[in-house]
Backbone bond lengths (Angstrom), bond angles and torsions (degrees), N, CA, C in turn:
res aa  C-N    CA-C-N  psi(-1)  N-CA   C-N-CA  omega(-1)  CA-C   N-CA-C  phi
1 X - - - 1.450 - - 1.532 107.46 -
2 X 1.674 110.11 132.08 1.704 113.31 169.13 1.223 89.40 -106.50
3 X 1.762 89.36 157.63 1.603 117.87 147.78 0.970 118.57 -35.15
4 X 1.250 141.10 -34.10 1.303 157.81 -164.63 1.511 136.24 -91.99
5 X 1.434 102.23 -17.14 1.241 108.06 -157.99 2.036 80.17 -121.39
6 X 1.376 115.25 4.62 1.099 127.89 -179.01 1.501 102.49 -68.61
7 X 1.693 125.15 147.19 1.584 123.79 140.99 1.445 119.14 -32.73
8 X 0.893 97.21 144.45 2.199 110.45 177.09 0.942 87.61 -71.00
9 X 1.466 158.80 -86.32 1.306 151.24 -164.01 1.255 117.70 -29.58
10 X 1.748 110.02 -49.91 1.547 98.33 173.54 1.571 129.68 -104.40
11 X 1.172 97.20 32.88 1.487 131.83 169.91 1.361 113.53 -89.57
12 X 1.366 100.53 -73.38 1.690 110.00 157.93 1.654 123.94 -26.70
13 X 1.324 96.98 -61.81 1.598 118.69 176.21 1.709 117.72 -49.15
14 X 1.149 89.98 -51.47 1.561 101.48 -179.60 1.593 117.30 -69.86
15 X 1.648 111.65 -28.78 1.904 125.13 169.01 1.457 101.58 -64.96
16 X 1.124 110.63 -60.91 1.376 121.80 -175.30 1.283 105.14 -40.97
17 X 1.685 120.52 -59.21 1.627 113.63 -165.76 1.722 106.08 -67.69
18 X 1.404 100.79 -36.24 1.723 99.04 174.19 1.740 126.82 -67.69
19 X 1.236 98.82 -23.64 1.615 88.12 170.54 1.556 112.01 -93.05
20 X 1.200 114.49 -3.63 2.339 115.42 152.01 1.486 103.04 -95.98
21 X 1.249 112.64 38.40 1.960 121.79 -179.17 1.526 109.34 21.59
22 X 1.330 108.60 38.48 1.853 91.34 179.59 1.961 97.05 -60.64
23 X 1.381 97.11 167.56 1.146 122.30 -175.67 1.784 115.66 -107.70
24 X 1.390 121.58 142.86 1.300 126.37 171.03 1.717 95.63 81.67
25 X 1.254 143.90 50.43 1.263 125.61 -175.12 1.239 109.81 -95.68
26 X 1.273 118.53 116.86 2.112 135.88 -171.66 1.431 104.74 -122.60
27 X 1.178 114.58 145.67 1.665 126.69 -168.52 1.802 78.62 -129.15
28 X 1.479 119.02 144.76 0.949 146.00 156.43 1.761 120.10 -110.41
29 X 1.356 104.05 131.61 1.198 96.16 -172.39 2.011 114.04 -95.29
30 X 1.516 138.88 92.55 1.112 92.62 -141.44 1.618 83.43 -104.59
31 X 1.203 134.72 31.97 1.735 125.57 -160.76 1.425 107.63 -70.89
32 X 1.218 130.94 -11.49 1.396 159.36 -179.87 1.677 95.90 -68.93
33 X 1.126 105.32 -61.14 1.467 117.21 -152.31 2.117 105.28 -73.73
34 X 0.836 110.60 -3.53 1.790 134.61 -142.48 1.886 95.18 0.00
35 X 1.244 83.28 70.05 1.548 118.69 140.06 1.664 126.53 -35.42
36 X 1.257 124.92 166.04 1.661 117.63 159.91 1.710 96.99 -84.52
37 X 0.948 122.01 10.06 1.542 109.99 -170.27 1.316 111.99 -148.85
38 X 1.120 137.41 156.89 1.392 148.88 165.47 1.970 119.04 -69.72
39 X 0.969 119.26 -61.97 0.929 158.42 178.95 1.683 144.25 -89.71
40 X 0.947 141.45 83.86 1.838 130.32 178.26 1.495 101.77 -80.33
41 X 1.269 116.09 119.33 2.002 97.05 149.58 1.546 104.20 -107.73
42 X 0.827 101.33 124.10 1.958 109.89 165.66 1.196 119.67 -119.43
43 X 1.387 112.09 151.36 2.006 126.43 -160.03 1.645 92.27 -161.76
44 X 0.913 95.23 160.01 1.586 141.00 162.74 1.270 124.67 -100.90
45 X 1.741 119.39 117.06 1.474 134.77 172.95 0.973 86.41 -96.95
46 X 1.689 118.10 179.68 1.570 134.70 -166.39 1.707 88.58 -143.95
47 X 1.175 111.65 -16.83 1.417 104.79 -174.02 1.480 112.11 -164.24
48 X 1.655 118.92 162.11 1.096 126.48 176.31 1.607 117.85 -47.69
49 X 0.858 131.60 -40.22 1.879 137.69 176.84 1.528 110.24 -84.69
50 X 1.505 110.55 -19.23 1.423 108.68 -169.70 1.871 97.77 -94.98
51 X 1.171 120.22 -19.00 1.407 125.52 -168.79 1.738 94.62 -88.40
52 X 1.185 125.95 -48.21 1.291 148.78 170.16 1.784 94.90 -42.96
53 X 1.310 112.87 -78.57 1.965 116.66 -174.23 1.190 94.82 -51.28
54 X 1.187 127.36 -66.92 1.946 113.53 -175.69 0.985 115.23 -20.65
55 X 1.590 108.80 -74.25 2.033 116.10 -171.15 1.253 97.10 -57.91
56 X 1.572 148.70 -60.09 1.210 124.61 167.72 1.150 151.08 3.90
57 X 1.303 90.14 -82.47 1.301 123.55 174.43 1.562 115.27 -65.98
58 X 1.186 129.04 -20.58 1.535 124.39 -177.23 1.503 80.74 -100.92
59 X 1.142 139.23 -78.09 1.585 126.25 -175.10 1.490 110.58 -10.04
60 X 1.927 100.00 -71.79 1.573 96.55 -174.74 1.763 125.74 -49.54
61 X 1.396 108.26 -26.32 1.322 104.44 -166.67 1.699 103.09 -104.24
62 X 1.219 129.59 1.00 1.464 129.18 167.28 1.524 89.10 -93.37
63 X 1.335 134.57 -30.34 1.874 121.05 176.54 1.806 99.47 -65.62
64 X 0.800 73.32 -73.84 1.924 87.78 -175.47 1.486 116.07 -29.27
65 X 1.593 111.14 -52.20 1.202 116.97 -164.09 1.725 111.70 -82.57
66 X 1.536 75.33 -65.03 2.383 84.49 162.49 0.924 116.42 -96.54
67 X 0.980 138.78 7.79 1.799 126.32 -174.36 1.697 110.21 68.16
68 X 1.840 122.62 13.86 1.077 102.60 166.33 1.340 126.00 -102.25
69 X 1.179 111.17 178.30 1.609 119.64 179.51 1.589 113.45 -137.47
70 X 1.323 145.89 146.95 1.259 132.70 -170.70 1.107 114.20 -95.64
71 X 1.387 106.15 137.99 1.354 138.44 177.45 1.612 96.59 -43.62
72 X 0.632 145.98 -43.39 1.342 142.82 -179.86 1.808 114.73 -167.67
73 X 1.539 112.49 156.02 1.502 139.11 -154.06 1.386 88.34 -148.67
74 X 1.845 95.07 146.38 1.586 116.90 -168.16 1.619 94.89 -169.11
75 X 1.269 115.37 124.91 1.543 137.34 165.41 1.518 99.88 56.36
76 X 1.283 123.25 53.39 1.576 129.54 173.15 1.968 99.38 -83.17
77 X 1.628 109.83 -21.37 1.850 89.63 174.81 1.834 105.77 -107.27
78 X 1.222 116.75 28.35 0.843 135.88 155.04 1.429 141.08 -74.12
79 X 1.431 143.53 147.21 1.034 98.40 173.69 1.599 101.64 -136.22
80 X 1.461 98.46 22.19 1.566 86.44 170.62 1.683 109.86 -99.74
81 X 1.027 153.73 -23.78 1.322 167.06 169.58 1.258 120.40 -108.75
82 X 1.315 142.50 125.35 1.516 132.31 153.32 1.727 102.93 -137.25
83 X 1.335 102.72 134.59 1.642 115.37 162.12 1.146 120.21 -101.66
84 X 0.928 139.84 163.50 1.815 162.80 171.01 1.426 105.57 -158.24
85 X 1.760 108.47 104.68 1.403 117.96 159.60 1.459 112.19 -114.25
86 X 1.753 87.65 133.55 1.312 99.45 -177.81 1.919 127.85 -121.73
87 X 2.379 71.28 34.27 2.038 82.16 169.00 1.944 93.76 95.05
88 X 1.650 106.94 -85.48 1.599 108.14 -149.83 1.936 81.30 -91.77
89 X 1.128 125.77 -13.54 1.440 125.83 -166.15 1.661 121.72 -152.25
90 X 1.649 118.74 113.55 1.151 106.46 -166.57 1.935 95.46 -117.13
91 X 1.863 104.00 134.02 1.578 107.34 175.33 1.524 104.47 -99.59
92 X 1.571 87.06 136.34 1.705 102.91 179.57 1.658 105.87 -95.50
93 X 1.153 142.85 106.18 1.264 141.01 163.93 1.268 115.53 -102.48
94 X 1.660 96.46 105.26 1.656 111.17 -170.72 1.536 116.03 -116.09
95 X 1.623 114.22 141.58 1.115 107.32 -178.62 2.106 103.32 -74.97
96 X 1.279 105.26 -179.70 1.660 116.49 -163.21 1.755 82.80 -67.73
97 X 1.026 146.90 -61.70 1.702 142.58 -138.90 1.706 86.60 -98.70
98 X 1.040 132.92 -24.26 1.637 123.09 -178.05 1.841 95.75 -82.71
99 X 1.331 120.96 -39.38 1.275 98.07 -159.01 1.818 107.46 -97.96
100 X 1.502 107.82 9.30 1.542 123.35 165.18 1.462 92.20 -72.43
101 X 1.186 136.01 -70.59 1.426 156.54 -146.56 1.716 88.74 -72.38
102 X 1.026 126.39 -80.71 1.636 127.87 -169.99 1.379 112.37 -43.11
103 X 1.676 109.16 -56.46 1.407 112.08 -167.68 1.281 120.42 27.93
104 X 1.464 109.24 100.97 1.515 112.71 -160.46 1.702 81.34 -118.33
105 X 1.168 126.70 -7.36 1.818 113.70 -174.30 1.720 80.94 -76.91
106 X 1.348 135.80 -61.39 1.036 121.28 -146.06 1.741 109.08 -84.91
107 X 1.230 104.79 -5.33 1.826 97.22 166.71 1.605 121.18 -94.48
108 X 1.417 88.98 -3.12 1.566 95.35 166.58 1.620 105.31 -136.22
109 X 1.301 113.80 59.62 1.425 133.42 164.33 1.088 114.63 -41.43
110 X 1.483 136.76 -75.52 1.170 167.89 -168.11 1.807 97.39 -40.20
111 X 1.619 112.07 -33.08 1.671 113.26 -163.89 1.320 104.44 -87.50
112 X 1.820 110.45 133.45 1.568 97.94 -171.84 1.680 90.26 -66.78
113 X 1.897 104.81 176.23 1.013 123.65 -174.89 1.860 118.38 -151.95
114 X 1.329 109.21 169.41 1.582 103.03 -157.36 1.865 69.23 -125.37
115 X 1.262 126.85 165.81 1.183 142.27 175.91 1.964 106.94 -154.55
116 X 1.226 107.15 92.04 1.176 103.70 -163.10 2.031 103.45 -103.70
117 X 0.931 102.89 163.18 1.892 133.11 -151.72 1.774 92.57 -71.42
118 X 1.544 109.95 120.19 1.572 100.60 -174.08 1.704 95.56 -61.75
119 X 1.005 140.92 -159.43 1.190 164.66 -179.15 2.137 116.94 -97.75
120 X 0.905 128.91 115.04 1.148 129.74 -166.64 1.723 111.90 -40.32
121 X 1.455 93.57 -51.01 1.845 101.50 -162.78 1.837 89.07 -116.81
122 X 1.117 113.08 60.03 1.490 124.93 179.51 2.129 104.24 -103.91
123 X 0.954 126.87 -172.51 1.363 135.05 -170.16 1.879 106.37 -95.97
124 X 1.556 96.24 -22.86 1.706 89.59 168.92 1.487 115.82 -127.44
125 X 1.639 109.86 39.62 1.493 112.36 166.57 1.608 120.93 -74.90
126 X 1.415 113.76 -30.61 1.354 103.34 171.51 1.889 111.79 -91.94
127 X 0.953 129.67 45.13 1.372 138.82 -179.72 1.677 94.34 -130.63
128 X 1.499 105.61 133.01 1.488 136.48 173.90 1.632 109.46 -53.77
129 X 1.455 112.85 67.65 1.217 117.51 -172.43 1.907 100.35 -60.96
130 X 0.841 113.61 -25.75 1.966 102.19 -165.87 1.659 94.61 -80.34
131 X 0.574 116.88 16.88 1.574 118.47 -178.94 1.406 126.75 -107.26
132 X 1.836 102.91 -21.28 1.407 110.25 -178.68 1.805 104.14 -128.94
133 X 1.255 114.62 146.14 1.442 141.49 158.28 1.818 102.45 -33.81
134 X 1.133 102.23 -71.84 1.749 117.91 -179.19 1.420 133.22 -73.76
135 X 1.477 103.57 -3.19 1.978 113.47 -163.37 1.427 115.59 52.07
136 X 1.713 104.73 25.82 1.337 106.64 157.40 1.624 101.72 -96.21
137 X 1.354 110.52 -176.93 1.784 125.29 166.94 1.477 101.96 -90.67
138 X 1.428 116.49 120.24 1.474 119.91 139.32 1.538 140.65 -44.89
139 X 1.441 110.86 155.17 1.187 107.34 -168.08 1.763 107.63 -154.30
140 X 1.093 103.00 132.10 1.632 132.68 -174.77 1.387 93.21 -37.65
141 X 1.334 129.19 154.24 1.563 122.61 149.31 1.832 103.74 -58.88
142 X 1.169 126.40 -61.28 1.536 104.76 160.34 1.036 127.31 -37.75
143 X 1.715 132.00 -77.64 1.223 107.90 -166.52 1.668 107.15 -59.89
144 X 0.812 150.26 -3.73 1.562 135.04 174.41 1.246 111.07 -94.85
145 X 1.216 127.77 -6.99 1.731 132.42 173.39 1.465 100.53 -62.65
146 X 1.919 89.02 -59.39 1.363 97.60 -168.44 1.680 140.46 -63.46
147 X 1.634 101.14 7.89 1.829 114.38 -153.59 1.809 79.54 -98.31
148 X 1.460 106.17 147.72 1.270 112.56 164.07 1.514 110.97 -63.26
149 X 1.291 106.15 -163.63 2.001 98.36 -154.57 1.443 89.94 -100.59
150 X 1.319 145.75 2.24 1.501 145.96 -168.01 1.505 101.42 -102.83
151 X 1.263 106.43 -21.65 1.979 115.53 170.57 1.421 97.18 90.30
152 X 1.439 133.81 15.47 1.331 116.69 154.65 1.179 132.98 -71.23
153 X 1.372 116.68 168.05 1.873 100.85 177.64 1.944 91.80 -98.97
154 X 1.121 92.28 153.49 1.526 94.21 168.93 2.054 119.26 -91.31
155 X 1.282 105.55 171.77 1.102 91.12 -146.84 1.835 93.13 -91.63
């Protein structure tokens, strides 16, 4: 699967999440699957305002660009989960410990998928991307015992 051979909508979707540098951005293909949906895009926020500008930002530029708006929104003042469905394509904007926990690439394994390049000067360029599934950082069953429940490290 290319970028290219992608819907404009989830083309759009996917610019949008890269210019708020989310991290880990994967398109699932699920039209195969006859799914409620066509489509998954999933990303990575790093933070409460940065998970928040994503959905934004793909809203603003699927209004702007097509004139759409999504059919429905879920955990946008949140910041561990947010959806935007837009019917043929639904975006998952997950914080790093929600989208370990969800792992929606691996419950829908079976769907081909596009895995596209975080962004150079993005929020998880200095993090050991070959190390993780998601282009988040891994973590020990210790060190992850040990992180308070908000997923910061303490100081």
């Amino acid at each position: 699967m290319k970028i290219e051979s992608l819907p404009q909508g989830v083309r759009l979707a996917v610019e949008a999440a890269q210019e708020k540098k989310a991290a880990g951005i994967t398109v699932l293909d699920l039209t195969a699957a006859a799914a409620f949906t066509d489509y998954f895009v999933i990303c990575t926020g790093f933070s409460t305002p940065q998970v928040q500008a994503i959905c934004t930002e793909i809203e603003a530029q699927l209004y702007k660009k097509l004139s759409r708006s999504p059919e429905h929104r879920e955990g946008h003042r949140s910041a561990e989960w947010a959806l935007l469905d837009f019917g043929g394509f639904v975006v998952h904007v997950f914080s790093e410990q929600a989208r370990r926990y969800y792992d929606l690439e691996r419950l829908w394994r079976m769907a081909p998928k596009l895995e596209l390049p975080d962004q150079p000067d993005g929020p998880a360029s200095g993090r050991n991307m070959a190390d993780s599934r998601f282009g988040q950082e891994r973590f020990s069953g210790e060190a992850a015992a040990s992180r308070p429940q908000d997923g910061r490290s303490r100081p």
